[in-house]
N, C-alpha and C positions, 0 to 999 in steps of 0.2 A: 209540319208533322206529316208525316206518310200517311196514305189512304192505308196502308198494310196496320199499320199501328192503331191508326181509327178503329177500324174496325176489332183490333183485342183490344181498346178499351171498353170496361166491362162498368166502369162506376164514376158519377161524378157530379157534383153539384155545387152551385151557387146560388147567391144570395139576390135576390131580386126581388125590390118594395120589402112588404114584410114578414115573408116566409122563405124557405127553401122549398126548391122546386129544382127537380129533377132531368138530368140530361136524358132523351134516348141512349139504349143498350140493346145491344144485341146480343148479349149471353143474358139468362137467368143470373139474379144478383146472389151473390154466397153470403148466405145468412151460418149462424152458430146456436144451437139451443145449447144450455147448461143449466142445471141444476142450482138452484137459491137456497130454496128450504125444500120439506116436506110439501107438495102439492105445488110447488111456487119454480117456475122456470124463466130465465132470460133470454129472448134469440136476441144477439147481435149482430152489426153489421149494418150498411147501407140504409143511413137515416138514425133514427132515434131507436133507444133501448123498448124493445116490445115487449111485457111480461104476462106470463101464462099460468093464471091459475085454475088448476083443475078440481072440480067437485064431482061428487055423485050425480049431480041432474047437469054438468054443462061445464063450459070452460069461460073463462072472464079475461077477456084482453085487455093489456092497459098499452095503448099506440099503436098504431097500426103501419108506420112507415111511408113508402110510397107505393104509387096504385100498381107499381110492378112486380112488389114485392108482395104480394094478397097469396096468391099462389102457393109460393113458397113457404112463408106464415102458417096458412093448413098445413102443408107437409110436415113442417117441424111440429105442428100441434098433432097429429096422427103418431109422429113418433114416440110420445112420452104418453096418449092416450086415445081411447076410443071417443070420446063422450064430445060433440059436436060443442062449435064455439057457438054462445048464444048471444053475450054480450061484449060493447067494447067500451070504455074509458077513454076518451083525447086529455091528458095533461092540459093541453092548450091547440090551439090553432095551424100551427105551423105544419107545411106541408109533407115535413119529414117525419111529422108524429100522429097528422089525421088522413096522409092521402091516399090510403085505403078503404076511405069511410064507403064511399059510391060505392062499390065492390060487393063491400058486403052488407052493406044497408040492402041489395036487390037478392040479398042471400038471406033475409028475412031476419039480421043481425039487428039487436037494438043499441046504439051509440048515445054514451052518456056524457055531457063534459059541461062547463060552467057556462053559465049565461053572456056573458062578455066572451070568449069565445064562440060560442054558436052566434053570435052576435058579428065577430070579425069575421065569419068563416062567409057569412052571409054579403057582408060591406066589403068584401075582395074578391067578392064572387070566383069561391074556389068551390069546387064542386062537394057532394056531401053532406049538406048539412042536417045533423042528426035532431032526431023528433021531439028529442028527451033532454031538458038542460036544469039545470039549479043552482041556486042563489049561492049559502053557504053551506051545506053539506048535504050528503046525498049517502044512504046505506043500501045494500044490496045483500040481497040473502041468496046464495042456492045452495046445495045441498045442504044443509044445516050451517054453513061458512059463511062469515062475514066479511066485505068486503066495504070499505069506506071511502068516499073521496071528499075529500076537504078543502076549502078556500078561505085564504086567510089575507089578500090581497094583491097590492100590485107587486112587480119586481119585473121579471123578463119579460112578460107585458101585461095586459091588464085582466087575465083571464086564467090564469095558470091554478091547477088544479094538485092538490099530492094526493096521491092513493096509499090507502094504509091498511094493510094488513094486520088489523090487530092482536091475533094469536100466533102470529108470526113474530111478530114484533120488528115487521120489516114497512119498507118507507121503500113508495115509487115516486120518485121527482117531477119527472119530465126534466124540460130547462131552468125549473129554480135554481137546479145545482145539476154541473156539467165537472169532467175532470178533465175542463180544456178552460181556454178565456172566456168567460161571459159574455153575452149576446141581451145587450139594453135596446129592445127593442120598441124603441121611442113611436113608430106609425103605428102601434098597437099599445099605448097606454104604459108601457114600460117604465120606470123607474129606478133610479140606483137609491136614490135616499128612500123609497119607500123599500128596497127589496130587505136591507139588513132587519128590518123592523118584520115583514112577514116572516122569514127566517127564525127571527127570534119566538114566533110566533107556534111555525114547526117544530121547533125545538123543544119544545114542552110537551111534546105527544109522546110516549113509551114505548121508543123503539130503537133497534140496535144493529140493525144492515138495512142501508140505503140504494137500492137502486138508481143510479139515476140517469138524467134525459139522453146521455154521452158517457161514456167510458164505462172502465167496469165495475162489478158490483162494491160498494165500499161501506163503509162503517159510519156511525153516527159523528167520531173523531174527525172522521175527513171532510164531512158534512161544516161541522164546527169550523175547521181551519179555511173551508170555502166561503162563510161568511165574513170570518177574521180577513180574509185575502180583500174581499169585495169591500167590506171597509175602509184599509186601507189603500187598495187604487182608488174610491171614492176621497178620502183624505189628500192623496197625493195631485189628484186633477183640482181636487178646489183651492189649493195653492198655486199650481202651475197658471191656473183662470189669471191668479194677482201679478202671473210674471209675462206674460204671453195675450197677446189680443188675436192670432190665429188660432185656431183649434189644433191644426195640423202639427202646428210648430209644439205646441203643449201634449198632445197625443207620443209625438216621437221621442219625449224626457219622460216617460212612465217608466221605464225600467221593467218592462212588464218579465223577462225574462228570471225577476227576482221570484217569482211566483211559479215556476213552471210552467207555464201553461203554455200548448201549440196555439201559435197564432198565424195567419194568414192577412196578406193586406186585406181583404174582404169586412176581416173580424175589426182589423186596426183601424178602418175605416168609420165603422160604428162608433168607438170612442171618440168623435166630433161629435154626436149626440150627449155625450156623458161630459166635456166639456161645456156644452152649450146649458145642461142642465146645475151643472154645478154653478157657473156663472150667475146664474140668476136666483141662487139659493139666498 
C-alpha cells in the first residue's frame, strides 16, 4: 500500500485479546446523528452505536466509541441541543463502546455500566474506568425522564448491559444484538448457550425499536430473528463438534452466509471459541 493511500485512510479497526481497539487517523472520524424518537438520537459510524438522550437538566449518553471520536460526539450533541452531556452508559467493555470514557470522565461526566464490566475494563487495563457500577439494574432520572439500564446476564461477554428507554418504548443493545455476525467473546466471560437465554430474558421488556451495538436502528422482529439466528449457528456447531475434531475445519461448514451477516476472517476466527464451547456442552 502507498504512503499516499495511508495517509486518506481515515478508519479502521481490529480485534486484539478482547476488545476493539482503534488504528491512528489523521482525519476526524465522520460520525451521523439521526433522529430515533422524540428526545432520543443515534450518531453512527466508527465503533459502536452511541445514543443521545436529551432532557431538560442534561443529556444521557449510551457508548461512547473511541477516544477520537469524544470531539466529534459533542458536536453532534450541540447539533440537536444546547443542554450539556452529564452522563454516560458503557453497554459493556469493549473499546469501540467505552473508549471515550477517559475524555470525558476529566469533563466531570459520570460513567455508568455493570460491575463485570468496570471490572474487565480494570483486569485489561484500558483506560477509564468509571466510578459508578451496578449489580442488576440501575435507573436514572433527569429532567423528569427515565432512563434504565438493565442486566440480565451473560452472552457476548460477561458484563453487557441493555438500556431501556421506557416511555419510548425503545431498547439500546450495545453487542447483545448486532446486524452483523456475533462476537462470543469468550476472554471476557462470553457465552453462546447462555446468550439465547438472557435474550429471551430482554424479550419480555415492552418495547418496540431496538437500537443496537452495530447497524441500524431496528425493530423488536429483527431482534427476535437475532436470537433465532444465534441459536441456530449454536445448534449447527454443536453437531459439526460430532463430525470434526479441528475447530477451523467445523467453523468453515457453518454456512454462515445463510444468515446474512458480514463476516471478516477476524469475526470467523472467534468461532473456534464457539466451537470449543459447544464441545464441552
Amino acid at each position: 500500500m502507498s504512503q499516499a493511500l495511508l495517509l486518506r485512510t481515515t478508519f479502521a479497526v481490529f480485534l486484539t485479546g478482547a476488545f476493539f481497539v482503534a488504528k491512528p487517523q489523521l482525519e476526524p472520524p465522520k460520525l451521523d446523528i439521526s433522529k430515533v424518537k422524540d428526545n432520543l438520537y443515534v450518531i453512527e459510524g466508527d465503533g459502536g452505536n452511541t445514543g443521545v438522550f436529551v432532557t431538560s437538566e442534561g443529556v444521557i449518553l449510551t457508548d461512547v466509541k473511541f477516544p477520537r471520536d469524544v470531539e466529534v460526539i459533542l458536536e453532534k450533541v450541540k447539533s440537536v441541543t444546547d443542554q450539556k452531556v452529564r452522563y454516560v452508559y458503557n453497554t459493556h467493555h469493549h473499546g469501540d463502546h467505552s473508549g471515550g470514557n477517559e475524555k470525558l470522565l476529566a469533563q466531570g461526566v459520570e460513567i455508568v455500566l455493570h460491575e463485570n464490566a468496570r471490572r474487565n475494563i480494570i483486569e485489561k487495563k484500558q483506560p477509564g474506568a468509571p466510578r459508578i457500577a451496578f449489580a442488576d439494574r440501575s435507573e436514572l432520572w433527569l429532567g423528569g425522564k427515565q432512563v434504565q439500564a438493565r442486566y440480565f446476564g451473560r452472552g457476548h461477554t460477561n458484563g453487557d448491559a441493555v438500556i431501556y428507554y421506557p416511555e419510548l418504548k425503545t431498547l439500546q443493545t450495545g453487542d447483545m444484538f448486532v446486524r452483523q455476525a456475533p462476537i462470543i467473546d469468550y476472554s471476557s466471560g462470553g457465552s453462546a448457550i447462555e446468550w439465547t437465554k438472557t435474550l429471551d430474558q430482554v424479550l419480555a421488556l415492552d418495547f418496540e425499536t431496538v437500537i443496537p451495538g452495530h447497524g441500524p436502528v431496528s425493530t423488536k422482529a429483527d431482534l427476535i430473528k437475532f436470537r433465532k439466528d444465534l441459536e441456530t449457528l449454536r445448534d449447527r456447531m454443536s453437531a459439526l463438534t460430532k463430525k470434526y475434531t479441528k475447530p477451523e475445519e467445523a467453523t468453515a461448514q457453518l454456512k454462515l452466509e445463510d444468515f446474512g451477516w458480514t463476516v471478516n476472517p477476524a469475526i470467523l476466527k472467534r468461532f473456534e471459541g464457539l466451537y470449543n464451547e459447544m464441545r464441552q456442552r
